[in-house]
C-alpha positions, 0 to 999 in steps of 0.5 A: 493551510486551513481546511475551513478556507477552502471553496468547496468545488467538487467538479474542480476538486476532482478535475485537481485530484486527477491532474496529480495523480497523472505523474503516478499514471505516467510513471506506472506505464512507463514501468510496464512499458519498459518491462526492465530486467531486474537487478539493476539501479535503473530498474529500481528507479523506474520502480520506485518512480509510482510510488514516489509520484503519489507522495508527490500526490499527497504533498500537492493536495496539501498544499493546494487544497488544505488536505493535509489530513492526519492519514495523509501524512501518516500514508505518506510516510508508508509511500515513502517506506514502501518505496525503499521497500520496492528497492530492496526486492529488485536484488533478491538477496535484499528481499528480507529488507525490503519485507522489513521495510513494507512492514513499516509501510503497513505499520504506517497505514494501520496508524492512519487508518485508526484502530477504532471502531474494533469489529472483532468478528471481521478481524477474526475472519480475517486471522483465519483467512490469514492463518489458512494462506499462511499454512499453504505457504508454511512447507515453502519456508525456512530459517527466518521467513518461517516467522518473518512472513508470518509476522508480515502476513499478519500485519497485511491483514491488520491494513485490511481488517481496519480500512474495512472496519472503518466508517463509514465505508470507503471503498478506496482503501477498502480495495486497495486494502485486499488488492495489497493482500491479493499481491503478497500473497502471489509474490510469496507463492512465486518467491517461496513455493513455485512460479506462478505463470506472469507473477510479475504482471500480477504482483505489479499490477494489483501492488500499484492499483492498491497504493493509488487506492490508499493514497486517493483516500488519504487526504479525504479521510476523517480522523477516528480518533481524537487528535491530540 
């Protein structure tokens, strides 16, 4: 659908965003209503169900309202990732697959996010910050972790160095950017170093706050670059 054919009704607009965006609400209770034990298949699927829900979101928006945006696809494709990756980390023997395919998800986002403009002071600050949460959590590591979250670490902090780079500002995906941050760094804490008290209620609740925040952006977003 062409954009340029779309009425223009921010009220109704609005009203349209949060009707489908309510299967990813829904889904999000359920999942902490429930509380499963994990692991298990039904866990897993009650898991995945938020995610799955704002692909959902992304998809209906495009075709209802023309927003089929470049970063909306792009974000899609990471929702679609990071839901495979949900999956994987409910068995812990998976749990390297699922960073592997959460790095895919990031990938995905720091291509929908554009890598203009640079803003190389903010990414140096966010390399140290990187660097000094990766030295706390360095002791707990061994054999390929050492560099697997190394490496993960450091593509979190590009996701959050261009949607705060990138203009003008957007404090959806900004948020979710850090809140996406803010629960890896916990669940690695938890995983690799000692338990966190109510890790679980923390990683969720921030890891769903985040991807809502960068799915609601997507389908607003405005290429940085020239499409080809």
């Amino acid at each position: 659908m062409d954009p340029s054919r779309v009425d223009f009704h921010p009220p109704l607009q609005a009203k349209s965003r949060l009707l489908k965006l309510l299967p990813f609400l829904a889904s999000c209770g359920l999942y902490f209503a429930l509380w499963l034990p994990e692991p298990s298949w039904v866990s897993a699927g009650v898991k995945s169900l938020p995610l799955l829900s704002l692909v959902f979101f992304l998809t209906a928006q495009a075709w209802g309202d023309g927003a089929w945006t470049p970063a909306a696809r792009r974000v899609r494709w990471g929702l679609m990732f990071s839901s495979l990756g949900d999956t994987c980390l409910v068995w812990p023997r998976l749990f390297l697959p699922g960073m592997v395919a959460f790095a895919l998800a990031h990938g995905c986002y720091v291509w929908a996010l554009g890598l203009r403009p640079v803003r190389p002071r903010l990414l140096l600050l966010l390399a140290l910050a990187w660097a000094g949460a990766y030295a706390t959590l360095w002791p707990c590591l061994g054999g390929p972790y050492v560099p697997a979250v190394g490496g993960y670490g450091a593509l979190l902090a590009a996701v959050a160095w261009r949607a705060l780079a990138r203009p003008p500002p957007h404090l959806a995906v900004a948020t979710g950017s850090l809140l996406f941050l803010a629960s890896d760094l916990v669940l690695a804490r938890d995983h690799f170093c000692a338990p966190v008290p109510r890790a679980r209620l923390i990683v969720m609740g921030t890891y769903y706050a985040a991807q809502g925040l960068i799915a609601a952006w997507a389908p607003r977003a405005s290429p940085c670059w020239k499409e080809s």
